[in-house]
Each structure stands twice: as structure tokens, then as C-alpha cells.
N, C-alpha and C positions, 0 to 999 in steps of 0.2 A: 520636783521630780528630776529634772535637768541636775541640779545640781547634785545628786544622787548620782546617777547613770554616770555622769563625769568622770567623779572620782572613783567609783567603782571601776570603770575602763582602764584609767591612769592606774589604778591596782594592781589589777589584773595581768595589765605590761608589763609591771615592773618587776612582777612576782615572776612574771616566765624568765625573765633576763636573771634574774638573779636565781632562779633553780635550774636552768641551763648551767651557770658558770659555777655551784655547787654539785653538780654531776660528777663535776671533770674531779673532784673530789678523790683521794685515796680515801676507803673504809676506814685506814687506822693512820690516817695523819694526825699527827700531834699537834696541830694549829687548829683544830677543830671551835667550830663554834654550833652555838644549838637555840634553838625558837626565835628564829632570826624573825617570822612574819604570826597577825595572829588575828582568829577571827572568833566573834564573841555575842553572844546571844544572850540578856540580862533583863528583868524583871525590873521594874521603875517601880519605886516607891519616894513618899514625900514624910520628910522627916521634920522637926520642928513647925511644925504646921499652927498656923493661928486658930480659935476654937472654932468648932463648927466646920472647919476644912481637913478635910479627908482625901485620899485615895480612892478613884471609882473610876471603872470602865476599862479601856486598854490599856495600859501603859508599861513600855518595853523599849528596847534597843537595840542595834545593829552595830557592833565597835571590830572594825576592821586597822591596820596598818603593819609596818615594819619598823624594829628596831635592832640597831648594831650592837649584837653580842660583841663586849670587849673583857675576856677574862682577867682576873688579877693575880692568880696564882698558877705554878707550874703544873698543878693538878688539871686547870681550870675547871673545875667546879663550884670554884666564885668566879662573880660577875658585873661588872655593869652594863646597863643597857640604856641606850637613850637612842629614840625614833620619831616618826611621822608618823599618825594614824587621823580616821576620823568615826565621828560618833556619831549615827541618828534616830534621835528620841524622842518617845510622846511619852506625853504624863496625865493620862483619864485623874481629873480634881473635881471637886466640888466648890474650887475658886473661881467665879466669870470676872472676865475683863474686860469690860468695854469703855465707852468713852461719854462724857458728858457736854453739852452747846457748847462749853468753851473748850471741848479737845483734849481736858483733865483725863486723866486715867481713872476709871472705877472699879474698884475690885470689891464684890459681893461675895457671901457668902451660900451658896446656893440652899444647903441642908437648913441653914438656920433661915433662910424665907419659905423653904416648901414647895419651893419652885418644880414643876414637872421638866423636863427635858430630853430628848433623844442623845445630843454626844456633847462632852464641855472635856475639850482637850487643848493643852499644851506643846505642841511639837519643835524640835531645834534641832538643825544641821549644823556639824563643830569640827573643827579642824583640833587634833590634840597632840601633845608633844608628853610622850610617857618619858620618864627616868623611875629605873629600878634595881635593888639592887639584889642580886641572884644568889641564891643556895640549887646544888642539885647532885643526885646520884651521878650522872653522868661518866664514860669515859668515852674514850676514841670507838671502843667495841661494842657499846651497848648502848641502844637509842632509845629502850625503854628505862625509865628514869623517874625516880622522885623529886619534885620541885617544891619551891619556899621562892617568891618573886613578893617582895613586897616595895614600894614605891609611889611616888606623886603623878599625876599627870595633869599639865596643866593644857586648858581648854580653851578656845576663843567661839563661840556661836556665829557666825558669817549668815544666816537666818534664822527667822524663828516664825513661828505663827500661833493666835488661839484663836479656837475656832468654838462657836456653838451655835447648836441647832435645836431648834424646837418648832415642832412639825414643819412647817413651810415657813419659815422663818429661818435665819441661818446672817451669824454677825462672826466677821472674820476681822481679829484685829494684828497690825503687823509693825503697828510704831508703839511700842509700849518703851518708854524713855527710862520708867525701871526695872525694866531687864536690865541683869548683870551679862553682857555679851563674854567678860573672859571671867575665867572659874577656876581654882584651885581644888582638887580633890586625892584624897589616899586609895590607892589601890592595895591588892593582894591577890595572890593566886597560888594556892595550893594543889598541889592534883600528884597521881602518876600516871605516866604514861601519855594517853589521848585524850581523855579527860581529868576537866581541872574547873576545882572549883573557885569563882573568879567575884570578888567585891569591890565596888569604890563606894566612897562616900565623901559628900561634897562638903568641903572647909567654908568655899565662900556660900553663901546665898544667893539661890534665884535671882531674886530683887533687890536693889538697892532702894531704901526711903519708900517702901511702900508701905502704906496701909489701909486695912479694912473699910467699909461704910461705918461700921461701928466704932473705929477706933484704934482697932487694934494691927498693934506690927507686924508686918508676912518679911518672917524670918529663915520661912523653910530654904531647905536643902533636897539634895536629893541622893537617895541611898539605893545603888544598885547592885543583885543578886541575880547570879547565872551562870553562865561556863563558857570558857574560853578554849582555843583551843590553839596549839602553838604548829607549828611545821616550818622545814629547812633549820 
């Protein structure tokens, strides 16, 4: 949670400093730039999933940061952007992780043993560098607008944790060696106006070299749905 509240503050600064020095702004300067900062609220789902592992319980996201609108045309209605943001996600599975006497990694499959449980969650705090590249209605006079942003954003996880709990029981693990800590993923966001509807979906996998009790490869990804929301 520290490292939450952090970077949220460091945000938060930056975002004052920089919408103070876009005040001083003429309405119809012709150097205009647009969704300079952006905050985002998105629905965790797990994609290529091994058998028997599913989707289940909370799983969702917090994607905050800034990036430098630099137009490319005198219209500027094209765009590129490239910035600083960060992500924090949990992913409710039906995959547990835990560890075997020699410190091995184990990944079960919860549905296919029948196992009862209270919560078997995935969570990760990431540091992300969006590139995109921009379509939009825009001009100097009109702030509402239709957008087309579509683009990569590549990711580094700086922690992670899974946790489960079954009644008074509760195994938290925080060294998993196949976690993929950096991530490749495509973005898109379409919207007008204040809302925009906002997807990534993950290129690299979760895990590196893991697999099942039974055998089988965890190849998943992760596919995220929700809305973004752009300002300055």
C-alpha cells in the first residue's frame, strides 16, 4: 500500500504543476495539445488460460499517468504520445501458487481438485511506458472531441503478491521466479468526449516456463476492459 500512496502523491504533484502552466494557455492557441494525463478503471480478465483455470472473484485495475502529446500535422489532429504511467491489478483465478520443501513453485489448479476457498488472488504494482498513436476530432476551439488512440504499452511489475485464504489458513507468496516482471501489451481507446472506451491486451505472458501439477503450460495473458478517461 506504501507503494500505492507514493506514486499516487508524485501524481498528483505533477498533475497540479502541469495544469497550472496549461491555464496560462490562450483558448485558441495554435500549439495546442490534448489528453496530456489519464486515469482508467478496467475489468481483469485472464486469456489463454490452461484447462480447468478460469477467471473468479475480484479482478480489476487502477491505470493512472502522463503522456507528451506531440502532434505531426499542422491540423494537429494526428499524434504521437509517449509517457509515464502506473498500473495496479489483481486477478481473482482459480490458479494457487504456492511452494513445495524444496522452494519449487506449484501451480494447481483449484476447479479441477474441488477445492473450497475464500479469496485466490494475483495482485501487481507496474510502472508503464504507453506509446500511441493518435487520431481525433479536435481543434484549438473545441474540447469535445472524437478520439481513435491506439498503441503499445510496455510494463515492468516492481511488486507482486498471491495470496489465498481458506478459512483461517491464509499462504501468501511473493518470490514466484516465473513471473514475467516486464510485459508487452496493445492498447486502444475509442471514446467521445469524457468517456472512452479503453482495452489492452497482453502480448507477453504472465509466466515464464511454468506449468500445471498436471502438466500442463500457463501460457495466460491478460485482457483488460473498461474506460479511461483523458484531461489537460
Amino acid at each position: 500500500m506504501r507503494h500505492q500512496l507514493y506514486f499516487v502523491s508524485c501524481f498528483l504533484c505533477v498533475s497540479a504543476l502541469f495544469a497550472q502552466k496549461e491555464l496560462t494557455l490562450d483558448s485558441l492557441d495554435t500549439k495546442y495539445r490534448e489528453d496530456q494525463f489519464y486515469f482508467g478503471v478496467t475489468y481483469n480478465a485472464l486469456v489463454n488460460t490452461p484447462e480447468f483455470v478460469d477467471s473468479q472473484g475480484l479482478s480489476g485495475a487502477l491505470h493512472f499517468g502522463f503522456t507528451r502529446d506531440m502532434p505531426i500535422n499542422p491540423r494537429r489532429n494526428l499524434s504521437i504520445a509517449l509517457g509515464l504511467g502506473a498500473s495496479f491489478d489483481a486477478y481473482g483465478t482459480t490458479l494457487s501458487i504456492d511452494k513445495d520443501e524444496l522452494n519449487r513453485t506449484i501451480f494447481t489448479s483449484l476447479s479441477n481438485n474441488d477445492i473450497a476457498y475464500d479469496v485466490n488472488r494475483f495482485s501487481t504494482a507496474s510502472l508503464e511506458i504507453p506509446l500511441e498513436f493518435r487520431w481525433r476530432t479536435s481543434s484549438a476551439q473545441h474540447y469535445k472531441f472524437w478520439r481513435f488512440y491506439a498503441g503499445l504499452r510496455l510494463g515492468y511489475s516492481y511488486w507482486y503478491k498471491s495470496s489465498f485464504k481458506q478459512g483461517s489458513n491464509t499462504v501468501v507468496q511473493t518470490n514466484i521466479p516465473e513471473f514475467n516482471n516486464l510485459r508487452l501489451g496493445a492498447t486502444l481507446s475509442i471514446g467521445y468526449n469524457t468517456v472512452n472506451f479503453f482495452a489492452y491486451y497482453g502480448i507477453t505472458p504472465l509466466f515464464d516456463n511454468a506449468i500445471t501439477t498436471n502438466g500442463t503450460p500457463i501460457e495466460m495473458s491478460a485482457l483488460k476492459l473498461g474506460l479511461l478517461f483523458f484531461f489537460l
